[in-house]
TIVO-2410 file (N, C-alpha, C; in nm, 3 decimals):
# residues 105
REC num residu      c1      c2      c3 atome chaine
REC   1      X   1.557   0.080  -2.506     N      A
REC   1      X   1.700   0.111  -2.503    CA      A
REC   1      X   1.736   0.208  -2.615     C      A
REC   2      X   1.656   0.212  -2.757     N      A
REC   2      X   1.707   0.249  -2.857    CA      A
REC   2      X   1.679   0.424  -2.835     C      A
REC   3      X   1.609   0.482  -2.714     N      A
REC   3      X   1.568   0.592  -2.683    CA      A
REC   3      X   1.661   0.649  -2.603     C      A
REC   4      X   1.683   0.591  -2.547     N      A
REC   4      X   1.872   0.621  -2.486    CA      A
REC   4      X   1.976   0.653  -2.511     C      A
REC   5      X   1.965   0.616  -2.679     N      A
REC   5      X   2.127   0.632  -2.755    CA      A
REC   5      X   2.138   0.782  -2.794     C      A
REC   6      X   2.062   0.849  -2.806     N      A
REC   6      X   2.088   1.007  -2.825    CA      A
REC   6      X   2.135   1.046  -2.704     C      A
REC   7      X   2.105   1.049  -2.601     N      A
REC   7      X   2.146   1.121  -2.468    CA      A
REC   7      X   2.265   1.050  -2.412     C      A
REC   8      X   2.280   0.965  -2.427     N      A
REC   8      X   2.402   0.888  -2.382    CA      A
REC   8      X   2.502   0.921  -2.496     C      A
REC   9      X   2.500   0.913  -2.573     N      A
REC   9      X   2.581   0.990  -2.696    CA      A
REC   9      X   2.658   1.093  -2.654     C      A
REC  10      X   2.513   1.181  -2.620     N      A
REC  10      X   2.550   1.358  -2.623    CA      A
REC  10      X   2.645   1.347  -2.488     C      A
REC  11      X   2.601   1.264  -2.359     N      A
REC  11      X   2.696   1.275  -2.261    CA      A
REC  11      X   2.859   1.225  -2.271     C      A
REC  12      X   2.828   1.111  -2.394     N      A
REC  12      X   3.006   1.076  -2.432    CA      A
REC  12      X   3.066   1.159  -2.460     C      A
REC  13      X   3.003   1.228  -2.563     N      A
REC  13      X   3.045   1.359  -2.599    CA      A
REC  13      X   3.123   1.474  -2.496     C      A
REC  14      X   3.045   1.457  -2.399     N      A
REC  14      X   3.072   1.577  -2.283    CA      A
REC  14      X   3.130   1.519  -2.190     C      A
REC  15      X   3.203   1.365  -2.172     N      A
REC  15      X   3.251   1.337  -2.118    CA      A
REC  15      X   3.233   1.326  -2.001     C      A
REC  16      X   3.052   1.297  -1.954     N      A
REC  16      X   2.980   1.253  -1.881    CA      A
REC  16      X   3.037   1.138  -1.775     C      A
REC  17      X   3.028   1.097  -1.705     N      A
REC  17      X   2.996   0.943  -1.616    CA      A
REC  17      X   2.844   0.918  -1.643     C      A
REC  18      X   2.819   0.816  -1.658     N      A
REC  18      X   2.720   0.713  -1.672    CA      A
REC  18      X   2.713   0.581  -1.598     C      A
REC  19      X   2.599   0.591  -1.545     N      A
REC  19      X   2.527   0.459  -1.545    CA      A
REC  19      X   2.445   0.423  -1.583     C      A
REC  20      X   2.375   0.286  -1.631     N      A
REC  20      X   2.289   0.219  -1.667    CA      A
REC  20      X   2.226   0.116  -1.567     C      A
REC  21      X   2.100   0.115  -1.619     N      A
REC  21      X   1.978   0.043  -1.515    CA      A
REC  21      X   1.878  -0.050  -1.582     C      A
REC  22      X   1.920  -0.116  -1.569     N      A
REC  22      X   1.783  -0.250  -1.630    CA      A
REC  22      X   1.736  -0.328  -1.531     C      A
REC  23      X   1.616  -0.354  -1.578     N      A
REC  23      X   1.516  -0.415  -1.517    CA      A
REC  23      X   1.588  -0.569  -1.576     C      A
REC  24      X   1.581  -0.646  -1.429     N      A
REC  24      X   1.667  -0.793  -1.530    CA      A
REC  24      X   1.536  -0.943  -1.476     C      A
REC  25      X   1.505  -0.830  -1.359     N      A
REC  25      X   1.381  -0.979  -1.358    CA      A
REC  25      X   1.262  -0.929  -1.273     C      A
REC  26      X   1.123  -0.944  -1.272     N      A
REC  26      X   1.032  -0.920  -1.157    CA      A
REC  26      X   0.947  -1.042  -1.128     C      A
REC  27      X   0.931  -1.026  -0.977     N      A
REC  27      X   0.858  -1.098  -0.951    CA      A
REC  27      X   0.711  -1.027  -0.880     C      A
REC  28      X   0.607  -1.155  -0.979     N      A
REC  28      X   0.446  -1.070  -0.930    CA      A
REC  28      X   0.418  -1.004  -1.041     C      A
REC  29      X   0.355  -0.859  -1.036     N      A
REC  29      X   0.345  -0.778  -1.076    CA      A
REC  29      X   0.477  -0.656  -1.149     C      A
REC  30      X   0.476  -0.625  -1.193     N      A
REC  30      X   0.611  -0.523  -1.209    CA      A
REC  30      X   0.535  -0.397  -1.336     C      A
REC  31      X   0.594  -0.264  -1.294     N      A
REC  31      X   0.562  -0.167  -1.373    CA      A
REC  31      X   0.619  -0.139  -1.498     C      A
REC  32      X   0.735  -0.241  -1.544     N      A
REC  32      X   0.787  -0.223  -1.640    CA      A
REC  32      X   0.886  -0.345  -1.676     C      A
REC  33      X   0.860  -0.456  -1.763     N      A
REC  33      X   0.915  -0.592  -1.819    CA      A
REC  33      X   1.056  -0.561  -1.779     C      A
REC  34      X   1.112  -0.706  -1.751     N      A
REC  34      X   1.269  -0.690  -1.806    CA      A
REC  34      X   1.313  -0.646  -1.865     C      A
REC  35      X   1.401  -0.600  -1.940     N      A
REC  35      X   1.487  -0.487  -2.064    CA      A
REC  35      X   1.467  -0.367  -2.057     C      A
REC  36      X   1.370  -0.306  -1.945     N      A
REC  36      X   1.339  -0.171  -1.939    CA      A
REC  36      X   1.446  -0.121  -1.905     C      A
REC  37      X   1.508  -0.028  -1.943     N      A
REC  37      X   1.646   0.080  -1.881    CA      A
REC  37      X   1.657   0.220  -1.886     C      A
REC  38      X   1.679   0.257  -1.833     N      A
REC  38      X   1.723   0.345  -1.779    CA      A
REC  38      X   1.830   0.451  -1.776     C      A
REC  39      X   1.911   0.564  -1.794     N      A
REC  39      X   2.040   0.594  -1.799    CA      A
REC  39      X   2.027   0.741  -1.701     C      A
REC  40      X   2.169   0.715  -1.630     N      A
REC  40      X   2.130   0.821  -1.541    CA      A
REC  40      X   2.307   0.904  -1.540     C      A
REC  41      X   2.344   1.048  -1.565     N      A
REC  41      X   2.481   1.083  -1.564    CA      A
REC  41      X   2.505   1.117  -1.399     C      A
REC  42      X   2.643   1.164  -1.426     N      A
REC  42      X   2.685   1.205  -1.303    CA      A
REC  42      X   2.613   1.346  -1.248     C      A
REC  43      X   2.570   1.441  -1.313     N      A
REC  43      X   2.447   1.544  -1.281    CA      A
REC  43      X   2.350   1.529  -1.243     C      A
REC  44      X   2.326   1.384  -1.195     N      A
REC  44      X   2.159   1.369  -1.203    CA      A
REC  44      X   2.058   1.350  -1.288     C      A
REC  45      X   2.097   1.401  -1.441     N      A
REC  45      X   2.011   1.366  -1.569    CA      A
REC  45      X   1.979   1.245  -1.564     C      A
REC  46      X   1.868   1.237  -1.614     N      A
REC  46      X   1.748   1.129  -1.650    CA      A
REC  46      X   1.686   1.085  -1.804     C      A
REC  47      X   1.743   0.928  -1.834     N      A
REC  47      X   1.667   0.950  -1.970    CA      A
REC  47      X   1.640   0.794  -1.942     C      A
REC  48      X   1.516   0.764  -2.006     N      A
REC  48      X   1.453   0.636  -1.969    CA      A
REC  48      X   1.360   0.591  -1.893     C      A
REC  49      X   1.311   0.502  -1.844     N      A
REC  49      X   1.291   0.422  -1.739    CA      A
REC  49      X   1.233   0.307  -1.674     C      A
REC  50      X   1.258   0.233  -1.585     N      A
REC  50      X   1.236   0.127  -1.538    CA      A
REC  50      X   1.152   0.058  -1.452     C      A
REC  51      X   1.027   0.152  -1.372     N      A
REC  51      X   0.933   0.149  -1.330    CA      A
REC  51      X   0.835   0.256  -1.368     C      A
REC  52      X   0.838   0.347  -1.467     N      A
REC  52      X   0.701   0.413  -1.515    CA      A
REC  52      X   0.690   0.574  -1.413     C      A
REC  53      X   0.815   0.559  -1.340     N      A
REC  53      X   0.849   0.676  -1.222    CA      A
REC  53      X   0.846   0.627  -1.111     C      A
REC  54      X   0.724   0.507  -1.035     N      A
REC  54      X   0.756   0.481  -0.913    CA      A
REC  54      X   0.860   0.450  -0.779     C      A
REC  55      X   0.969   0.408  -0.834     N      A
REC  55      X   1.103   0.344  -0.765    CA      A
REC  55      X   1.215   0.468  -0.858     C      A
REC  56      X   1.185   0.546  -0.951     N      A
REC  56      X   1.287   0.604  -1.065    CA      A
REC  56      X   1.369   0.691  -0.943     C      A
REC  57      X   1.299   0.790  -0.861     N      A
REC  57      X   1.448   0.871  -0.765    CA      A
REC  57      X   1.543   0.759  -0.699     C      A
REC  58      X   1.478   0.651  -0.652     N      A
REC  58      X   1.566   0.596  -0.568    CA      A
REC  58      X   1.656   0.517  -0.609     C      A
REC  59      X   1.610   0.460  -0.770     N      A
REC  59      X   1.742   0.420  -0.860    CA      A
REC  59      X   1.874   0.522  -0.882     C      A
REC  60      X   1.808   0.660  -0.919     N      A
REC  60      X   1.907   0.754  -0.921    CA      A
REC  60      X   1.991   0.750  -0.789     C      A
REC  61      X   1.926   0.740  -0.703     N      A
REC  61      X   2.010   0.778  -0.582    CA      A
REC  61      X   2.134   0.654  -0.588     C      A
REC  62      X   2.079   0.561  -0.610     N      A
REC  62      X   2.122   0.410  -0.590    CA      A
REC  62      X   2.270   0.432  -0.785     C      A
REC  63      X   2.240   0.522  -0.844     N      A
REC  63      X   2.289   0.527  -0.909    CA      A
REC  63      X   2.420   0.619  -0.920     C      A
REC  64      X   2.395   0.735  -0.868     N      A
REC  64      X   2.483   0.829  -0.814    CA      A
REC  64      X   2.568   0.781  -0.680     C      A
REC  65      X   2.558   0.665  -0.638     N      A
REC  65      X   2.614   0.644  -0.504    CA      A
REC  65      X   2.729   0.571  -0.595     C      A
REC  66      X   2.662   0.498  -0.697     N      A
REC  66      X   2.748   0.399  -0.777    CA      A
REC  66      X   2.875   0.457  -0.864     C      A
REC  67      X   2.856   0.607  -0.881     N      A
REC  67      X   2.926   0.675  -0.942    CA      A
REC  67      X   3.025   0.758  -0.838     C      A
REC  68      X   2.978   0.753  -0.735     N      A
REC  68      X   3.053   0.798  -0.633    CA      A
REC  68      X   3.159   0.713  -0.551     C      A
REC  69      X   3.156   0.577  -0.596     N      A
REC  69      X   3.240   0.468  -0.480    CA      A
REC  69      X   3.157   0.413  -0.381     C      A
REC  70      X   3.032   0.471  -0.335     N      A
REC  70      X   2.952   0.435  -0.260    CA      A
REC  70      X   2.864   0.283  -0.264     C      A
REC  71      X   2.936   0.217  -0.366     N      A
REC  71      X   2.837   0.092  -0.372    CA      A
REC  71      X   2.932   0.056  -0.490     C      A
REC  72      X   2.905  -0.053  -0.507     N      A
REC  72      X   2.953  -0.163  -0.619    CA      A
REC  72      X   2.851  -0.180  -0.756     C      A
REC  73      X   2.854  -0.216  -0.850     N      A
REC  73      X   2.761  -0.227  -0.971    CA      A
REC  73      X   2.703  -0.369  -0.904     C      A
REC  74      X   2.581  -0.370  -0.900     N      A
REC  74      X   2.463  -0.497  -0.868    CA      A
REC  74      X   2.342  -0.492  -0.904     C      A
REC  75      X   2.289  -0.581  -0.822     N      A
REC  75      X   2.140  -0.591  -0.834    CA      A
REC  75      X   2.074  -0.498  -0.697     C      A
REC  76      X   1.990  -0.400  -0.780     N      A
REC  76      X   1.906  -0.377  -0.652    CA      A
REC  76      X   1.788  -0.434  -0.656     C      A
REC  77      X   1.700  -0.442  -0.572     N      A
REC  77      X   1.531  -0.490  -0.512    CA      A
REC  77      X   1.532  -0.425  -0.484     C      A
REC  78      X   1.336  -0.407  -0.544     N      A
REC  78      X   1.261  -0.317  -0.472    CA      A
REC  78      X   1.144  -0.406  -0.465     C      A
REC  79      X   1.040  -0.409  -0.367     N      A
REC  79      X   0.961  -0.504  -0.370    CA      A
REC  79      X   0.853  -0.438  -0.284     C      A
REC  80      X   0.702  -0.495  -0.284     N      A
REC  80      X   0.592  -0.440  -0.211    CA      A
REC  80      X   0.635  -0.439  -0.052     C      A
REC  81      X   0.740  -0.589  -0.026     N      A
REC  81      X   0.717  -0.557   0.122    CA      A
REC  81      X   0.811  -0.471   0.175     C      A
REC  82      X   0.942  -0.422   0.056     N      A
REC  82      X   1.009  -0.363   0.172    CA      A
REC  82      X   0.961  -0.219   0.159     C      A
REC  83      X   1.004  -0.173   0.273     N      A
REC  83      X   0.928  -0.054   0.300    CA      A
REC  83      X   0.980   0.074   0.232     C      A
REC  84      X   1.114   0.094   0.182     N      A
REC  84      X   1.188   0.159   0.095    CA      A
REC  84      X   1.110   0.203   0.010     C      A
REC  85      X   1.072   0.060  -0.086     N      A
REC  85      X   0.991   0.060  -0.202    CA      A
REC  85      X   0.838   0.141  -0.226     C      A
REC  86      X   0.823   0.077  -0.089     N      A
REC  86      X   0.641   0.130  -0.064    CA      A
REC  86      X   0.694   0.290  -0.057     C      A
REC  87      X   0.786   0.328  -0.005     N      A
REC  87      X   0.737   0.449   0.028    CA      A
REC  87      X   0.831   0.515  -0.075     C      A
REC  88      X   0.892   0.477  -0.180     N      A
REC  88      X   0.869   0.557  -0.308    CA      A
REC  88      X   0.758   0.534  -0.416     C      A
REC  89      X   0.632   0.459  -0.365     N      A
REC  89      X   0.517   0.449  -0.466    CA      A
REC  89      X   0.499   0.308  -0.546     C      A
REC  90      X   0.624   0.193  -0.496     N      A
REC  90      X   0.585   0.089  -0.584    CA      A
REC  90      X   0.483  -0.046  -0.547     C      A
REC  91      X   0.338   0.013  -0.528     N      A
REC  91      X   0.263  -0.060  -0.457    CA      A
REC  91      X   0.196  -0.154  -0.549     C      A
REC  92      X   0.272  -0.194  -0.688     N      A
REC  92      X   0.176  -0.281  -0.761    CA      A
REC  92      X   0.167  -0.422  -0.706     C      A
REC  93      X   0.244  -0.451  -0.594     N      A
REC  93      X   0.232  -0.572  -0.557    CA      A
REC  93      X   0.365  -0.665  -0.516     C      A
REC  94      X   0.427  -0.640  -0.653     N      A
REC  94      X   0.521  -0.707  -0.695    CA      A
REC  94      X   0.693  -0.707  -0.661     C      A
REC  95      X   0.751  -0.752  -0.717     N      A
REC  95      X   0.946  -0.725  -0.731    CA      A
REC  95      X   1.012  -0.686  -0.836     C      A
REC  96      X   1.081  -0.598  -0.829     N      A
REC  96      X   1.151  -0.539  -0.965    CA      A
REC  96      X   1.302  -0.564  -0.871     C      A
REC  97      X   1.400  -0.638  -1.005     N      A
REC  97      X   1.508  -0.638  -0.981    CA      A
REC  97      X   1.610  -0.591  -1.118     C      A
REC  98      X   1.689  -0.448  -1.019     N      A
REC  98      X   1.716  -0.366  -1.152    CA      A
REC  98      X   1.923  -0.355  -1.122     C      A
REC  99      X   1.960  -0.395  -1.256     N      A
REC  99      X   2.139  -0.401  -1.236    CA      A
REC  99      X   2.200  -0.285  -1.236     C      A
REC 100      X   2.223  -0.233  -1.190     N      A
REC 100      X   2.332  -0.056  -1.220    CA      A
REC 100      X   2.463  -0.154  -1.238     C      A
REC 101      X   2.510  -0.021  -1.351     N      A
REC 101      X   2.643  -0.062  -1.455    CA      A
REC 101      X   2.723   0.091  -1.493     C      A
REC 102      X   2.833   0.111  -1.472     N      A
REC 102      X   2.843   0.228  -1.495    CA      A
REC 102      X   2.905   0.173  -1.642     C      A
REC 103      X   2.906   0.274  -1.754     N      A
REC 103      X   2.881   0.263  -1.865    CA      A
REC 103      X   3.117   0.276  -1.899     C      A
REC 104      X   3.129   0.203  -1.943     N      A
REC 104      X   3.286   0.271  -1.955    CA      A
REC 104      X   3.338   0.254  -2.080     C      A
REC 105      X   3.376   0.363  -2.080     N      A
REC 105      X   3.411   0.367  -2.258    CA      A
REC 105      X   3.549   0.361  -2.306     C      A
***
């Protein structure tokens, strides 16, 4: 998290939208512990992350929808069986369950 605070800064600064992404629980296998996070602006910028890259576009997407009205702040899953997951690369086995939060200041 403490790798985050420069870029999230610089976007307060610029009066960015933000969201935030943590990893809050996995089950099985997972590419990256609980507390892993993530920060993603309303441009698409990227700083962090929460699976090591495997599931990382589709959080963004899942993140930018969040910034758009398109979804509510929750929990997403991603998991070996659903097929979403597999086919952004997260074949370690396991479940990653990650919270989007838009950041409000």
């Amino acid at each position: 998290m403490k790798e985050l605070l420069t870029d999230i800064d610089r976007w307060q600064r610029d009066a960015k939208r933000i969201v935030l992404a943590r990893v809050v629980d996995i089950e099985g296998s997972g590419p990256r512990d609980p507390g892993a996070a993530m920060a993603v602006n309303e441009d698409g910028e990227v700083v962090g992350s929460v699976s090591g890259g495997c599931v990382e576009g589709a959080v963004v997407t899942e993140a930018l929808a969040l910034l758009a009205g398109e979804r509510q702040p929750g929990v997403v899953t991603f998991g070996y069986s659903d097929d979403e997951a597999f086919a952004v690369g997260l074949t370690c086995g396991g479940t990653i369950h990650v919270f989007l939060q838009p950041l409000d200041w």
